[in-house]
C-alpha positions in Angstrom: -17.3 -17.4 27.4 -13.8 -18.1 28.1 -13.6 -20.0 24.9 -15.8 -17.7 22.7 -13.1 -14.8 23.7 -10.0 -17.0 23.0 -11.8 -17.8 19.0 -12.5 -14.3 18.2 -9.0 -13.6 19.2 -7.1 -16.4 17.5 -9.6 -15.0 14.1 -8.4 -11.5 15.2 -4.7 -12.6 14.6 -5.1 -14.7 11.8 -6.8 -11.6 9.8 -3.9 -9.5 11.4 -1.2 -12.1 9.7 -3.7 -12.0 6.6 -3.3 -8.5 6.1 0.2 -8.4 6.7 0.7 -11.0 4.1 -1.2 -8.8 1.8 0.7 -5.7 2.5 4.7 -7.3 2.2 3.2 -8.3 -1.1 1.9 -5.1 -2.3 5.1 -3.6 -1.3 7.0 -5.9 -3.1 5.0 -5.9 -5.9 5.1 -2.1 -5.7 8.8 -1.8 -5.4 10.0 -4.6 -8.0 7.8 -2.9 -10.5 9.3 0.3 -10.0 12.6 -1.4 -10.6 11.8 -2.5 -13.5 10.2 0.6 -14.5 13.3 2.5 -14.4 15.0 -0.5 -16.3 13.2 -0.1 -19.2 13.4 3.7 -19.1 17.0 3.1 -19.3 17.1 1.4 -22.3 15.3 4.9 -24.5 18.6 6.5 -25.1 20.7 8.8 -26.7 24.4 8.7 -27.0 26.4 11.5 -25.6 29.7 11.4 -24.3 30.8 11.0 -21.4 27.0 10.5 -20.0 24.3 9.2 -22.4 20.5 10.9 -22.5 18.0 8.6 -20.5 14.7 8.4 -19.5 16.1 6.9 -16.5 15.9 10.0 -14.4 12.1 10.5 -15.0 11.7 7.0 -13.7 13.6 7.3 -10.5 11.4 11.0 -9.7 8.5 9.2 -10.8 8.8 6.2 -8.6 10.4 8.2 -5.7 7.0 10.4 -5.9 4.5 7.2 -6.1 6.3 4.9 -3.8 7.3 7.4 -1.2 10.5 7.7 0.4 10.8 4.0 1.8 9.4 1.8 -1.0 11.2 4.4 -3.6 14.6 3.9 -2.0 14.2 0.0 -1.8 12.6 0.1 -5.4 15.9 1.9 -6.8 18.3 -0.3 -4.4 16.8 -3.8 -6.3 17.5 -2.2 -9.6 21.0 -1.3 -8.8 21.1 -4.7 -7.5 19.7 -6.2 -10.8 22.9 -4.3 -12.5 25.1 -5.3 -10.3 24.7 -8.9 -10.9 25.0 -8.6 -14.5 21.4 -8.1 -15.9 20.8 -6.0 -18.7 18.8 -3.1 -16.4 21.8 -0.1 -17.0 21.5 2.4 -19.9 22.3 0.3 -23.0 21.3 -3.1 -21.5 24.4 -3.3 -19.8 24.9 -4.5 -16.5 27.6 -5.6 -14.0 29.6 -4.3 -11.2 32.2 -2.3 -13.9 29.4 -0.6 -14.4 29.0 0.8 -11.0 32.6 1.5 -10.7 33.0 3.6 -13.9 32.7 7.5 -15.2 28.6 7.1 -14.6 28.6 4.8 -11.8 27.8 7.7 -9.5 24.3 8.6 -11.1 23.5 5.2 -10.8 24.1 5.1 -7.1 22.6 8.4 -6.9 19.1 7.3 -8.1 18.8 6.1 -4.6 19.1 8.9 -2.1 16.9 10.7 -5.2 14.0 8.7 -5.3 14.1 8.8 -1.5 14.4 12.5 -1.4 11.3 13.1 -3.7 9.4 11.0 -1.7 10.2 12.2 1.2 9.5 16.2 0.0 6.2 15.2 -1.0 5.5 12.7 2.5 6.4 16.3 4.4 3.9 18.8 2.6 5.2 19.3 -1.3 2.0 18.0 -3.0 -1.3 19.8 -3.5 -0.2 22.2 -6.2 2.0 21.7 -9.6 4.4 23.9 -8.4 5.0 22.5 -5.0 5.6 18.7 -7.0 7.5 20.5 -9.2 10.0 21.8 -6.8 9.9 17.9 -5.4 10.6 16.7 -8.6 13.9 18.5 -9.9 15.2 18.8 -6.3 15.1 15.1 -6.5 16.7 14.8 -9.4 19.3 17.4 -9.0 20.4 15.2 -6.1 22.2 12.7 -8.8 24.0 15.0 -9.6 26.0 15.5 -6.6 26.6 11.8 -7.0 27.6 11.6 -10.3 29.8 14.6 -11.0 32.5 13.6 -8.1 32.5 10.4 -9.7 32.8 11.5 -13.7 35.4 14.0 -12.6 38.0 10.9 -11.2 37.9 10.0 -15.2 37.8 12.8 -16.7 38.3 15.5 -14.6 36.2 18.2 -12.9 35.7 20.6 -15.7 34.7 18.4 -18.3 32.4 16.4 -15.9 30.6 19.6 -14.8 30.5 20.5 -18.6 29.2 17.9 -20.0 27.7 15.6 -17.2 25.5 18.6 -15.7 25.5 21.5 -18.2 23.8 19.6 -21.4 21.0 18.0 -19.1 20.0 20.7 -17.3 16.8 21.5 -19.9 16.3 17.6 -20.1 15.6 17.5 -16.7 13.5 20.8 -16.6 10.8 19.0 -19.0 11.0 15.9 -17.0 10.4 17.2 -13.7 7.3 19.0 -15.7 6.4 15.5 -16.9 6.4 13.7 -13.6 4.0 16.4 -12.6 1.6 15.3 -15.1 2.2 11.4 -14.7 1.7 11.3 -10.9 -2.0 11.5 -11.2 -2.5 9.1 -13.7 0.1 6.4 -12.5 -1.5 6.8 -9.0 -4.7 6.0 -10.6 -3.1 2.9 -12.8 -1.3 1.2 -9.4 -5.1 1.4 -7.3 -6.4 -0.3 -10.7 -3.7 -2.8 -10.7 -3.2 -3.5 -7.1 -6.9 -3.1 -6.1 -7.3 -6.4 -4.5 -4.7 -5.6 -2.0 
């Protein structure tokens, strides 16, 4: 009997190990894909000076929203990563550390704390309804802002970074936090497809 209890227990753990194997792959698969996700967003883009149009931002609310605060904020920290060492993943296919440290440097970093904010919003009870995911959405994404402004403003000063790094994007954002909304349900829907195994 002795015996009999010490198999199923040793099974026990090995499922336990099995599953945990499963689940640090899922996450990583999960949060390099969202990297990438907003590295390709980056590259549909339309010059504007001193901060160029993106779909970068609907990316990082996007991924915040289906990875949740945790994986979101570790999916957007590998991309900024991937920049930093000189891939092509910035606006542009631009990369490196100069990058990081110039007038839009600060959006970048911002894309962090954003895609952890919007998943934390809808983690603590802003789901359910469009307006509720909404709110989520360009809270989020208002968040870069604070971010990138202080940053802009060093190289240009505060007026014209408020002018033309919030003022011009302020619609932009409006529709994107409107199509996030409307891509939630059918990215959740493509990740189970993809990831179903796991």
């Amino acid at each position: 009997m002795h015996f009999e209890n010490s198999h199923f227990s040793f099974r026990a753990m090995f499922e336990d190990i099995s599953r945990e194997k499963k689940k640090l792959l899922f996450d990583t698969g999960l949060i390099l894909a969202g990297s990438w996700l907003v590295a390709i967003s980056a590259q549909i883009t339309i010059p504007f000076y001193p901060v160029p149009f993106t779909a970068q931002t609907l990316a990082v609310i996007l991924v915040g929203a289906l990875l949740g605060s945790r994986r979101g904020a570790l999916s957007l920290v590998t991309y900024l990563l991937q920049g930093a060492i000189g891939l092509p993943a910035f606006a542009e296919a631009t990369g490196g550390l100069g990058k990081l440290l110039g007038p839009t440097g600060g959006y970048i970093i911002g894309f962090i704390p954003a895609a952890f904010f919007c998943g934390y919003l809808i983690e603590h009870g802003f789901r359910g309804s469009f307006t509720k995911l909404f709110f989520a959405m360009l809270a989020a994404n208002t968040l870069i802002y604070l971010f990138g402004i202080p940053q802009l403003a060093i190289f240009v000063g505060w007026k014209t970074a408020f002018q033309a790094g919030f003022l011009p994007f302020i619609p932009g954002d409006i529709l994107k936090a409107v199509l996030a909304v409307f891509l939630l349900p059918i990215s959740n829907f493509l990740i189970l497809k993809i990831f179903r195994n796991y």
